[in-house]
C-alpha positions in Angstrom: 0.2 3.6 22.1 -0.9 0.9 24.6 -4.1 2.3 25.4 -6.8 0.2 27.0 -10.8 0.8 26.5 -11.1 2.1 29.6 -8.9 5.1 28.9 -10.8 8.4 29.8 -9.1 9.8 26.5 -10.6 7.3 24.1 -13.9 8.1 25.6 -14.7 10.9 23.5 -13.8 9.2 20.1 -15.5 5.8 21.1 -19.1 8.2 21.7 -18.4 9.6 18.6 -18.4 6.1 16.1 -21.3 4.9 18.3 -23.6 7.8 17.9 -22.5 7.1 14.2 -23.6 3.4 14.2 -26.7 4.1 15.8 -29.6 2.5 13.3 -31.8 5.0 13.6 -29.4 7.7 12.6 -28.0 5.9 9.5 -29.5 6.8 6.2 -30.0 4.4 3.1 -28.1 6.1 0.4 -29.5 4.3 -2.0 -33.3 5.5 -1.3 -32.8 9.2 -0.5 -34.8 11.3 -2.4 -32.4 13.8 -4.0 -35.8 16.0 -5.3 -35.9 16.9 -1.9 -35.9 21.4 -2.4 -33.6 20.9 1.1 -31.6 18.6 -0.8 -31.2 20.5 -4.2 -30.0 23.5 -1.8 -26.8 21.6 -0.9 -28.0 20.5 2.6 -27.4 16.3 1.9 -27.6 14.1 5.1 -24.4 11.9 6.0 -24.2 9.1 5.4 -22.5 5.7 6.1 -19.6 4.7 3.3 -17.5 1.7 3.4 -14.6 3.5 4.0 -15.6 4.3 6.8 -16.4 0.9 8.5 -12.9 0.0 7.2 -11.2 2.5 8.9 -12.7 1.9 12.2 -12.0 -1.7 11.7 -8.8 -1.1 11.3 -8.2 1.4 13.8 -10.5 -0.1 16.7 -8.4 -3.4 15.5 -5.4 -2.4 16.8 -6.4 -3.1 20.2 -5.1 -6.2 21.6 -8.1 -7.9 23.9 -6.5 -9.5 27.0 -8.8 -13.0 26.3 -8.6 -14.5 22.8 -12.1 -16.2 23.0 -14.7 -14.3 21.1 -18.1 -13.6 21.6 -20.4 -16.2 22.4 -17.5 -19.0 23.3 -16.2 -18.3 27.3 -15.2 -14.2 26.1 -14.9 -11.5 28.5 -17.7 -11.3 31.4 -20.5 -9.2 30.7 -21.8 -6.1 33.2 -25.1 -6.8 35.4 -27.7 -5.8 33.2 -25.8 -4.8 30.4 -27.9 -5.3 27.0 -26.7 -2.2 25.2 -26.2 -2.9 21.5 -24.4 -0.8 19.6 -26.8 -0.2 16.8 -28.7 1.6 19.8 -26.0 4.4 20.9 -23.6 4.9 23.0 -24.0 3.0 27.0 -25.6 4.5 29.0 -25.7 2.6 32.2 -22.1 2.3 33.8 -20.7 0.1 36.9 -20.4 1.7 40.2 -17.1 3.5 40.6 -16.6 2.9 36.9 -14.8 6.3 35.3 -15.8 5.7 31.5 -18.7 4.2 30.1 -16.3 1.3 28.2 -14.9 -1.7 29.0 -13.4 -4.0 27.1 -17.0 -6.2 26.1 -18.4 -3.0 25.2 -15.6 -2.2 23.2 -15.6 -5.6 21.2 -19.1 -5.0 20.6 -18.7 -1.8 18.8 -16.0 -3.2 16.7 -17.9 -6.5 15.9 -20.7 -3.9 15.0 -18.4 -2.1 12.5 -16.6 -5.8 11.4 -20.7 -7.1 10.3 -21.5 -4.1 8.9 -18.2 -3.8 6.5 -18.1 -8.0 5.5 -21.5 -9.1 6.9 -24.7 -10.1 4.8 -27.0 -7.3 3.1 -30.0 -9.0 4.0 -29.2 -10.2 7.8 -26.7 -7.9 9.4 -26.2 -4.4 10.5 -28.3 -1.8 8.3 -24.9 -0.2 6.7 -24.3 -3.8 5.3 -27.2 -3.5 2.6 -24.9 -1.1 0.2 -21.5 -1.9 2.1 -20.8 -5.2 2.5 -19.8 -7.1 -0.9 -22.9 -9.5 -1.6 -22.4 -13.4 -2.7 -25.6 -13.6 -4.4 -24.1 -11.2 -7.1 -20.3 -13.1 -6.8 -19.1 -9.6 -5.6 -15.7 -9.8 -3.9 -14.6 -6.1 -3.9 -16.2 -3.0 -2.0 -18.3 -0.3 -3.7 -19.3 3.0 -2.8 -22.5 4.7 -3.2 -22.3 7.4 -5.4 -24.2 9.9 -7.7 -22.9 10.2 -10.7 -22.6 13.4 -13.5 -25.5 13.7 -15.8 -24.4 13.3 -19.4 -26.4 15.9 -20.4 -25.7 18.4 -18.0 -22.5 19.3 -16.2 -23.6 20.3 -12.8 -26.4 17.9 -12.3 -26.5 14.4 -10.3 -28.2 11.2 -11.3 -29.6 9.3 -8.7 -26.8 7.3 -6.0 -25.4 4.0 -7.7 -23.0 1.5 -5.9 -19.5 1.5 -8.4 -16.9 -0.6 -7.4 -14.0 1.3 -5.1 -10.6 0.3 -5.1 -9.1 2.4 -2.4 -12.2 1.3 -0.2 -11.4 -2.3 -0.9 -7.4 -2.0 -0.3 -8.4 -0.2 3.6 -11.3 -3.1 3.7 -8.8 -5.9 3.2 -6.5 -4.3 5.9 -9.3 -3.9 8.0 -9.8 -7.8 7.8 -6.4 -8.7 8.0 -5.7 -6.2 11.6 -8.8 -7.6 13.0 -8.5 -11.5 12.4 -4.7 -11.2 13.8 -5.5 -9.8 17.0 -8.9 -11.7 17.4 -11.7 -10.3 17.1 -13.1 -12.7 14.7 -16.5 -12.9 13.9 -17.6 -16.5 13.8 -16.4 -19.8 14.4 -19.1 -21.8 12.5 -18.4 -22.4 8.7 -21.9 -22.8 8.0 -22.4 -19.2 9.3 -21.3 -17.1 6.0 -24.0 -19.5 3.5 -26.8 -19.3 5.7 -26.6 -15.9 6.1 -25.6 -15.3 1.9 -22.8 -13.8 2.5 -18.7 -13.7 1.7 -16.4 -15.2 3.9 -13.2 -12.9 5.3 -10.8 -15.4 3.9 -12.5 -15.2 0.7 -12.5 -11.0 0.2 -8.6 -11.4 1.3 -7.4 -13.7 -1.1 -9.1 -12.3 -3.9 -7.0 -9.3 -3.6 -3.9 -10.7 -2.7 -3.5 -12.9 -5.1 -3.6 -10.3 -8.0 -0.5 -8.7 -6.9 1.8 -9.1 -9.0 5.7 -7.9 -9.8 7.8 -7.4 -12.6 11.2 -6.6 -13.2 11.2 -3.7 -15.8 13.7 -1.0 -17.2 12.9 1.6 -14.4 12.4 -0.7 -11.7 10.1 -3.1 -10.8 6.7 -2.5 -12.1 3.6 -3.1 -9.8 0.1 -4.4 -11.3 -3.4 -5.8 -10.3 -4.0 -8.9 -13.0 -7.6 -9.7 -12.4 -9.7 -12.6 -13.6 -11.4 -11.1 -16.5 -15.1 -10.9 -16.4 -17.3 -11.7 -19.4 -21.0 -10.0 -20.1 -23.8 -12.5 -21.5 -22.7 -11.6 -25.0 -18.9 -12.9 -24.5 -17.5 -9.3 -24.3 -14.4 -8.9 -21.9 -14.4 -5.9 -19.6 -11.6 -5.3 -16.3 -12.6 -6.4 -12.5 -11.4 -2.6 -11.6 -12.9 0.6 -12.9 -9.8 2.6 -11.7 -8.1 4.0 -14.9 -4.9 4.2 -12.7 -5.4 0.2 -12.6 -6.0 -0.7 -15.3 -3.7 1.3 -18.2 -0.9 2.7 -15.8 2.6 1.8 -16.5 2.7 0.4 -12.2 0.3 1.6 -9.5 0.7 4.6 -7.7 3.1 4.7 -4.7 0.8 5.1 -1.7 -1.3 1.9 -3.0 1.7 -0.4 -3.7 2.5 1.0 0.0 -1.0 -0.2 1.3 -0.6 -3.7 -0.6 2.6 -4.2 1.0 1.1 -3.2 4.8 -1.9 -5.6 3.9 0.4 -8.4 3.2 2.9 -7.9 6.3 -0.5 -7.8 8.7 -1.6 -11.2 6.6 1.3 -13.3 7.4 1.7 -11.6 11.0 -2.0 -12.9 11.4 -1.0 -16.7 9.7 2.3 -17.4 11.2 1.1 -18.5 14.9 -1.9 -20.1 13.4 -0.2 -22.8 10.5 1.1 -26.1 11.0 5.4 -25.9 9.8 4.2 -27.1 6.5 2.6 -24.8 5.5 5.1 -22.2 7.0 6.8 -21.8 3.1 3.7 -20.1 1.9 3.7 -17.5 4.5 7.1 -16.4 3.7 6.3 -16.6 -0.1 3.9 -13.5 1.0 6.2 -12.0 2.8 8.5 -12.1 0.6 6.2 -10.2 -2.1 5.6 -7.9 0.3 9.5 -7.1 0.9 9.4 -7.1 -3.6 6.6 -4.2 -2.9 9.1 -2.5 -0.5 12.3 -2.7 -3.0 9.5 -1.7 -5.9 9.3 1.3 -3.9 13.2 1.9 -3.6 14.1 1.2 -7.1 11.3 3.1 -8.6 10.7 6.3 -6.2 9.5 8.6 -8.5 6.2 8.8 -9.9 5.4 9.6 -14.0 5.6 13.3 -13.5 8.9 13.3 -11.4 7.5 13.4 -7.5 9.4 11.6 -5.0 7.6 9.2 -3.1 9.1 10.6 0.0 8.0 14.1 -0.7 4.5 13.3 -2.2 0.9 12.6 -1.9 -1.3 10.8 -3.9 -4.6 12.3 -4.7 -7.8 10.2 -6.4 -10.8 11.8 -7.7 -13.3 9.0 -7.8 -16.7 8.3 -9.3 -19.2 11.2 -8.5 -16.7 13.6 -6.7 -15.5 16.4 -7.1 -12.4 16.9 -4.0 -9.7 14.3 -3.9 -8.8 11.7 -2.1 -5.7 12.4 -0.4 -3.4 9.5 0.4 0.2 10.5 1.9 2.9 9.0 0.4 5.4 10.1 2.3 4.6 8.3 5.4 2.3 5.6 3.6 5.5 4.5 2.0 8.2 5.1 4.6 6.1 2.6 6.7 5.8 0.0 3.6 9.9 0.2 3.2 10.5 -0.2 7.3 8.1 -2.5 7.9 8.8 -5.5 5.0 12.8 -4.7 5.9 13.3 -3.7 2.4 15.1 -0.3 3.6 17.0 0.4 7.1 16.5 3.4 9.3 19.9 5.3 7.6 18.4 4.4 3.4 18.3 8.1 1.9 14.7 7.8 0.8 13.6 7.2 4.7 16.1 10.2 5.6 14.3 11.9 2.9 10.3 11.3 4.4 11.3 12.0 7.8 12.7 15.6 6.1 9.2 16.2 4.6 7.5 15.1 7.9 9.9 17.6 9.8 9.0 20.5 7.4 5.2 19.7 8.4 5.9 20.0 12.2 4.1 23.4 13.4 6.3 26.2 15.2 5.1 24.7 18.7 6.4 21.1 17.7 3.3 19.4 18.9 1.4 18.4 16.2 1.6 18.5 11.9 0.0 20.7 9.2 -2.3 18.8 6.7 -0.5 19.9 3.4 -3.9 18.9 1.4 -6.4 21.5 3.5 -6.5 24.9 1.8 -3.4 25.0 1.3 -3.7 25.3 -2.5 -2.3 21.7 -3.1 -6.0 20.6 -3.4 -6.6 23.3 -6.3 -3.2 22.1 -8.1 -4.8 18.7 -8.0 -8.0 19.3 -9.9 -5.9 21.3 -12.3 -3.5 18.1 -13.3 -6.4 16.2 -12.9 -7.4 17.3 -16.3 -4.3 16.2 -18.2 -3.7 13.4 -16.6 -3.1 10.2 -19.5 -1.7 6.8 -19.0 -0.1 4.7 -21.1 -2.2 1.5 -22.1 -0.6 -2.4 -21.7 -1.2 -4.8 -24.2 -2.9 -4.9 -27.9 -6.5 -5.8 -26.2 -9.2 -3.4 -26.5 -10.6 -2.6 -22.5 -14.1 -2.4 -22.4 -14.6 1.8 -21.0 -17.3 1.8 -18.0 -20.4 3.8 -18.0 -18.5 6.5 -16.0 -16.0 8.8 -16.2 -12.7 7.5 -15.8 -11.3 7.8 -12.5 -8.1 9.3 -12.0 -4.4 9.9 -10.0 -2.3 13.0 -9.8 0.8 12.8 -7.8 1.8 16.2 -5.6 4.9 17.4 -4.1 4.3 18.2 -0.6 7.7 20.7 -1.0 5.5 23.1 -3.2 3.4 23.6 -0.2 5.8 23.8 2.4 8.5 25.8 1.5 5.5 28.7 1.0 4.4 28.2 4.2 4.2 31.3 6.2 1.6 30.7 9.3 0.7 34.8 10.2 -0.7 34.6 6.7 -2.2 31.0 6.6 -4.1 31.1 10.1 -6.3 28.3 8.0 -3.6 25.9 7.6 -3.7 23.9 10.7 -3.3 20.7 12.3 -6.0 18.1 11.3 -6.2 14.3 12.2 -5.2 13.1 8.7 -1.7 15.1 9.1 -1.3 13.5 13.0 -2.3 10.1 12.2 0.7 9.6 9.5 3.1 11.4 11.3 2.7 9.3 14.5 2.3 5.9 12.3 5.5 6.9 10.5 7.8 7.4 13.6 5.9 3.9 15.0 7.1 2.0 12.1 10.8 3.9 12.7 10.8 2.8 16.1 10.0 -1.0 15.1 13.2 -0.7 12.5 15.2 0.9 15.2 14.5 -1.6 17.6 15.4 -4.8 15.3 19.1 -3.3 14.9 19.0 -2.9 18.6 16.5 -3.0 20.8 17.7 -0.1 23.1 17.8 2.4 20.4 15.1 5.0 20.9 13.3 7.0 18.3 15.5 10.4 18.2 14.2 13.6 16.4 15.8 14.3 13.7 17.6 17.2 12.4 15.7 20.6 11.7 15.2 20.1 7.7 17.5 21.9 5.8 16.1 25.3 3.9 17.0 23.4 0.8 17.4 19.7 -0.1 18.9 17.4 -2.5 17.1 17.2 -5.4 16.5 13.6 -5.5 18.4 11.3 -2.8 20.7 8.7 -3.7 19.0 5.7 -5.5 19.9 2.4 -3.1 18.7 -0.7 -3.1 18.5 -3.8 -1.2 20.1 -7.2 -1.1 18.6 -9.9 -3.6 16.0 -12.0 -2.0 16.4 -14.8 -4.8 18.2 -18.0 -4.7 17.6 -19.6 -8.1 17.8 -17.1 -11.4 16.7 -20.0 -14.6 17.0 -18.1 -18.1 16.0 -19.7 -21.5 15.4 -18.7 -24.5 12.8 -17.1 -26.2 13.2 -17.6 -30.4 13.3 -13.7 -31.0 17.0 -13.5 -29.8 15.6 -12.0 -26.1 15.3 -14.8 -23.1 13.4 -15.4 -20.3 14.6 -15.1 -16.6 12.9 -17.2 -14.0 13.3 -15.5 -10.9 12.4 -17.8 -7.1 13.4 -18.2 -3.8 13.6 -22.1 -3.1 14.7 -22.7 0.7 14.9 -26.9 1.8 11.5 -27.4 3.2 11.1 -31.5 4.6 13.8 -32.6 2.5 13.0 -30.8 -0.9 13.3 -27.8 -2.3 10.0 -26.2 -2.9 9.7 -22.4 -4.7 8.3 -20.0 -2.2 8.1 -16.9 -4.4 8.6 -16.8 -8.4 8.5 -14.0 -11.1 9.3 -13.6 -14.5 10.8 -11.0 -17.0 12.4 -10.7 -20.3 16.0 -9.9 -20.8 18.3 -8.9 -23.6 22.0 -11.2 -24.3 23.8 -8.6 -23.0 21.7 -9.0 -19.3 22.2 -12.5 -20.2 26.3 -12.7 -20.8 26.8 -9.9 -17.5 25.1 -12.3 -15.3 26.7 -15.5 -16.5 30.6 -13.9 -16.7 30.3 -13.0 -12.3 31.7 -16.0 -10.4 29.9 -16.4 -7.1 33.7 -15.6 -5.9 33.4 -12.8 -7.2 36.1 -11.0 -9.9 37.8 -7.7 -10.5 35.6 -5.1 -12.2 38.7 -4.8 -14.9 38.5 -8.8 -15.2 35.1 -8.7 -15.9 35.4 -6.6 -18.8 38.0 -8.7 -20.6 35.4 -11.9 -19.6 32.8 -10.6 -21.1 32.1 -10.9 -25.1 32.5 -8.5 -27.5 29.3 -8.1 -27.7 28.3 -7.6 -24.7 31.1 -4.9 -23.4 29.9 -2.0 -22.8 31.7 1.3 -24.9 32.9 4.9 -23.5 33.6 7.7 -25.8 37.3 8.0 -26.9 38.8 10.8 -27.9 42.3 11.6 -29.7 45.6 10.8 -28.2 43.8 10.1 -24.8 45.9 7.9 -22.2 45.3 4.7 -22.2 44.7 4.6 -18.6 41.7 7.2 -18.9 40.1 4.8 -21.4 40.6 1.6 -19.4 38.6 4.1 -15.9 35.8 5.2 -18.8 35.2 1.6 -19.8 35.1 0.6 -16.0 32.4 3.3 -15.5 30.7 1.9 -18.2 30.6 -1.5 -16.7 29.2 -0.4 -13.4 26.7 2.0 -15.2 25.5 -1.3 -16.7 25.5 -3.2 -13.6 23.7 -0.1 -12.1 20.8 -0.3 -14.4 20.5 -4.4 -14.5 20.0 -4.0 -10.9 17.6 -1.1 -11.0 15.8 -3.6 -14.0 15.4 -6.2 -11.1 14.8 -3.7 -8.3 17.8 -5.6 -6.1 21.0 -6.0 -6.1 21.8 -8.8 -8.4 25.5 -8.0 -8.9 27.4 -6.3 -6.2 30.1 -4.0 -6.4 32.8 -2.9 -3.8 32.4 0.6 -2.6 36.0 1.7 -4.4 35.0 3.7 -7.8 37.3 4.6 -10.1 39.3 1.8 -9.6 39.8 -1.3 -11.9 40.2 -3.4 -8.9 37.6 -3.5 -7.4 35.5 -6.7 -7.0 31.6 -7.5 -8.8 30.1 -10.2 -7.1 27.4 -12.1 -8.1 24.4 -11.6 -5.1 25.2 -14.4 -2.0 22.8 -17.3 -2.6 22.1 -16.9 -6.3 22.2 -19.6 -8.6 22.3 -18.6 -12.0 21.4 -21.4 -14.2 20.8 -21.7 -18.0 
């Protein structure tokens, strides 16, 4: 919004996450004594999670400091006397004539606070650190949370608090690093910095993550997945990185997480690109480039298993040791994911779609959004499909089960909630900061899209929702982002198809991006009978083998011309569903239907080589 420190508006909030860094005030999760008769009543102190470091990271982050030098190396001048620390509250001595207590020193200080505390050594930095921060001496890259989990042997009771590795924590954590390294607040310059104090390094924790991402063209659309290194105990048995069931068995991730991988990677290369030398300038776009694959995985696949639109949904997670969900909102989560890696343009039918569900959340005053997951009886449907929730397991290998109980997703349709909305009888359904923060985020990310078709286009409200809406919008995808598609054969009669994008990089031509799949001959003939020309859909058919052609019911004495317009149906339903396998638009098709005329042309660029 372009505020700066100063701002008598961010006062408030900035008092707020100081008092909560304030050492005295934090509690060790880890050594509270839960056989404490205040704490067996329900009365349990807060405490500090990693989740919450990594969204003030990430939110403080945002800020852009007006001088790039960090602490300790020519950054911003320091007030007369001023030796607050934020591990010691808020300031309390302020410059004459000075309206707020901040500045922007003070500000970077509270944020550097929060940075060490979420990345920064358990035994040397701030005192949230100790169970936060992941620890080199155990080779932990990923965040944990501290939790108490179920006693085995009775259902309502706790065991004492354990750290268990998090997965939504680490995706926030990682874009926590990513916002704060691109608009400088870095925490050191000195390389020596993260071994003598035992502890990870920022560019470690990110590319551990990043580099696990990884696509795959599939039936439904592009399929989503987390391929860890596999870790091994001392007796040679293999067990998963991630303890999240939803990881490690589901068919893809869920939508709001392959939203926040895409986000992560669009702030990495953001933070990269005016940093590299022009050699290395490829790579960066081979990450963008999976993060705009993220963005068409989202298009091509919008539903989830049981049927809820991305654009209409939310994601809830029920992690180790608790009971209420963790909401996560799809609708604007993903919106931004689609605008922001260009995968989708303002007018795509799925971001028409969002902006509907964000619209129906508006309040009757038009200032503000309801939180569709606060008593509103979506949180009580959750916990309800929480319990048949099952996943459908990749791969013949036997997955070593954790300790715990397996964490789980349930996907929710926002629509359930609002159209039985009815505010005189809900007076408890209000406005809450989760509900603001993606409804303003979402019409940022519109205005960024709006702005890159032309820059004097302004963000316009859209059109009251409609009582009832389509049931699922048109399915649309993107243009291909490959140049080179290599297939070879496989000995079982299928082939494989080596996707990449090779642009000329210092006189040779160097793969920026690559993935792989397994296609059928009939995938294998349609793409190899297009010309780059392109050819009449009717053409096409004739071209193709026998084989390959694709059939439409015939019935007695029907005109010949009826059966030539059902086999040219057929056609484009095939071309339809190889381009939902690849999640782009592999083989185009003029916008004419119906007619035998019309032209299929192979995507501009694409090489298709055997």
């Amino acid at each position: 919004m372009g505020f700066v420190p100063e701002a008598p508006c961010l006062e408030p909030h900035l008092d707020a996450i100081a008092d909560r860094l304030v050492d005295s005030r934090i509690i060790d999760p880890l050594e509270i004594d839960y056989e404490d008769r205040d704490l067996r009543e329900g009365h349990e102190p807060w405490v500090v999670r990693a989740r919450h470091l990594a969204w003030v990271v990430a939110c403080l982050s945002e800020f852009q400091p007006t001088n790039d030098s960090v602490e300790g190396a020519g950054g911003p001048p320091v007030d007369d006397g001023d030796a607050w620390l934020p591990s010691s509250g808020r300031p309390t001595n302020v410059a004459p004539g000075s309206k707020s207590k901040w500045n922007e020193w003070r500000y970077r200080r509270l944020l550097r606070h929060a940075y060490d505390g979420l990345v920064g050594s358990h035994i040397t930095g701030p005192k949230p650190a100790a169970w936060v921060s992941p620890r080199r001496d155990d080779f932990e890259l990923i965040w944990h949370e501290v939790i108490r989990e179920r006693d085995p042997s009775r259902s309502e009771a706790y065991g004492r608090p354990v750290r268990r590795v998090n997965a939504l924590t680490t995706f926030y954590s990682v874009l926590a690093i990513c916002r704060a390294e691109r608009h400088h607040h870095t925490r050191y310059s000195d390389a020596w910095h993260a071994l003598a104090h035992d502890e990870q390094t920022p560019s470690a924790l990110v590319d551990h993550l990043l580099t696990q991402i990884h696509v795959q063209p599939a039936p439904d659309g592009p399929i989503v997945r987390l391929l860890p290194q596999r870790a091994h105990d001392e007796e040679g048995a293999s067990s998963w990185e991630w303890s999240e069931t939803w990881i490690r068995e589901a068919t893809t991730l869920p939508h709001s997480v392959i939203a926040l991988l895409a986000l992560t990677l669009v702030e990495y290369t953001r933070f990269l690109t005016p940093l590299v030398p022009p050699e290395v300038l490829p790579r960066i776009s081979g990450a963008f480039l999976k993060a705009h694959r993220l963005g068409q995985a989202l298009l091509a696949r919008p539903a989830s298993d049981n049927d809820v639109l991305w654009s209409r949904g939310v994601d809830a997670f029920f992690l180790y040791g608790e009971d209420d969900a963790w909401f996560t909102p799809s609708y604007s989560l993903c919106l931004r994911a689609v605008l922001e890696t260009g995968a989708a343009i303002p007018s795509h039918p799925l971001v028409r779609d969002a902006l509907e569900t964000i619209e129906r959340l508006r309040t009757e005053d038009e200032h503000s959004w309801i939180d569709a997951t606060y008593h509103t009886g979506l949180d009580v449907e959750a916990k309800l499909q929480r319990k048949h929730t099952r996943y459908t397991t990749h791969g013949s290998e036997t997955l070593t089960e954790p300790q715990a109980p397996p964490v789980q997703h349930v996907s929710l349709d926002v629509d359930v909630f609002a159209t039985n909305w009815k505010p005189a009888q809900n007076v408890e359904w209000q406005p809450r900061a989760p509900s603001i923060h993606a409804a303003a985020l979402a019409y940022s990310s519109l205005r960024r899209a709006r702005s890159r078709v032309d820059p004097r286009i302004a963000v316009e409200r859209p059109e009251p929702p409609a009582r009832s809406r389509v049931r699922s919008p048109a399915k649309k995808l993107s243009p291909c982002p490959f140049t080179l598609l290599e297939i070879t054969p496989r000995g079982d009669g299928d082939f494989n198809a080596h996707l990449s994008r090779r642009d000329p990089v210092g006189g040779r031509s160097d793969a920026l991006y690559y993935e792989s799949a397994v296609i059928d001959q009939r995938v294998v003939d349609l793409l190899t009978s297009v010309p780059s020309g392109g050819i009449p859909v009717g053409e096409l058919m004739k071209a193709l083998p026998a084989r390959s052609r694709p059939t439409a019911k015939r019935r007695d004495r029907e005109d010949p011309r009826d059966v030539a317009l059902a086999e040219v149906n057929a056609l484009r339903t095939a071309i339809d569903r190889l381009n939902v396998f690849f999640g782009c638009q592999m083989i185009r098709v003029a916008k004419d239907p119906g007619s035998p005329s019309q032209d299929a042309t192979l995507a501009p660029g694409l090489t298709v080589r055997m």
